[in-house]
N, C-alpha and C positions, 0 to 999 in steps of 0.2 A: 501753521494755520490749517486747520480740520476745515475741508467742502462737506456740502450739504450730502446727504443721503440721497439719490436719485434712484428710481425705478427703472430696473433693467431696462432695455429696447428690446422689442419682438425677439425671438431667438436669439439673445446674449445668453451667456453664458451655458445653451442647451448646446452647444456646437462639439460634434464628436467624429474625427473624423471617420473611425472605422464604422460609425453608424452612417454616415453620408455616403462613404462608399457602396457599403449595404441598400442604400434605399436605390441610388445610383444605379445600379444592377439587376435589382428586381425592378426596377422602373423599364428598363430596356428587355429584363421579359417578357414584361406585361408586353409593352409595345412589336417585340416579334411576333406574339401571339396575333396582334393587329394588322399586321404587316400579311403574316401568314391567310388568314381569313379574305385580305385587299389581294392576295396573287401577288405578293411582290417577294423578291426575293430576299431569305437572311441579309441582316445587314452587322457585317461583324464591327465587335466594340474593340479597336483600335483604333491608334495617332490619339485626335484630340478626344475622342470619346473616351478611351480609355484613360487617359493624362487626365481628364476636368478632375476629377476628386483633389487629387493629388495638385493639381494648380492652385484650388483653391485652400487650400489647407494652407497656400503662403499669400492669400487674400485676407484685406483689413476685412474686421469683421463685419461691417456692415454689407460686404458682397456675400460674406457667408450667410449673411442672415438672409439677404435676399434670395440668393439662389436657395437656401432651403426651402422658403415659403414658393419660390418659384417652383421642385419640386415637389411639395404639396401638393400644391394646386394643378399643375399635371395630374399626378393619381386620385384627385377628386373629378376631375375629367377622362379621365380612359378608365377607371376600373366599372362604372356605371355603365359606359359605353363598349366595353368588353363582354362584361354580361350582357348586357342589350346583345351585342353580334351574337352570344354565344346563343342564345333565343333563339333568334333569327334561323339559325343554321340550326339548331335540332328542331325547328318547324321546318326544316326544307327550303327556307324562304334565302331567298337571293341576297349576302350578305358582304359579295364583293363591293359597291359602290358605298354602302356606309363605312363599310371599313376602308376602305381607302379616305376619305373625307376626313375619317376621325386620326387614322395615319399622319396625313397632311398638317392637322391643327397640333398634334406631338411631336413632329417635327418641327413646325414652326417656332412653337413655344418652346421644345428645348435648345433652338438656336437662338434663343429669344435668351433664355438663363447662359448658354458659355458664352456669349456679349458682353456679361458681364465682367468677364476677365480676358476676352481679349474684343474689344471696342472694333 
């Protein structure tokens, strides 16, 4: 018995993981760049930071799906916001308080995406 034909789900079948790892990492550049501008200190990618890629790689796909669109949607929020600081700082203009702000909202949201594979 042949099922109907169905239209992928968001992100089926795009899932790669040495591309998630990639974005994964440049994701946490951007974000030391943020860090650095807030006055906070490096934050190194080890334990579960370094592990997520590789966690999820043995997540059903629907988390893979999710946390890919999860980070997206990060890097649609801090690289606007990166540039914005970087402004800020070649006018001279006091760039610690936004960058910590926008620090806070990438943190939170990327504890928001490894939730998804450990609840």
């Amino acid at each position: 018995m042949r099922t109907a034909a169905r239209d992928p789900e968001p992100g089926e079948g795009a899932w790669s993981p040495a591309s998630f790892t990639d974005q994964w990492h440049h994701l946490h550049a951007e974000a030391a760049q943020v860090a650095r501008l807030a006055q906070l200190s490096p934050e190194p990618i080890v334990g579960p930071l370094a592990q997520f890629p590789s966690e999820l790689n043995r997540a059903p796909q629907w988390q893979r799906a999710l946390a890919q669109q999860g980070v997206e949607d990060i890097e649609a929020m801090i690289r606007p916001g990166l540039a914005a600081l970087e402004i800020v700082t070649q006018r001279k203009g006091a760039a610690t308080a936004p960058a910590l702000a926008l620090w806070r909202e990438f943190y939170n949201a990327r504890r928001a995406i490894m939730a998804i594979t450990h609840p």
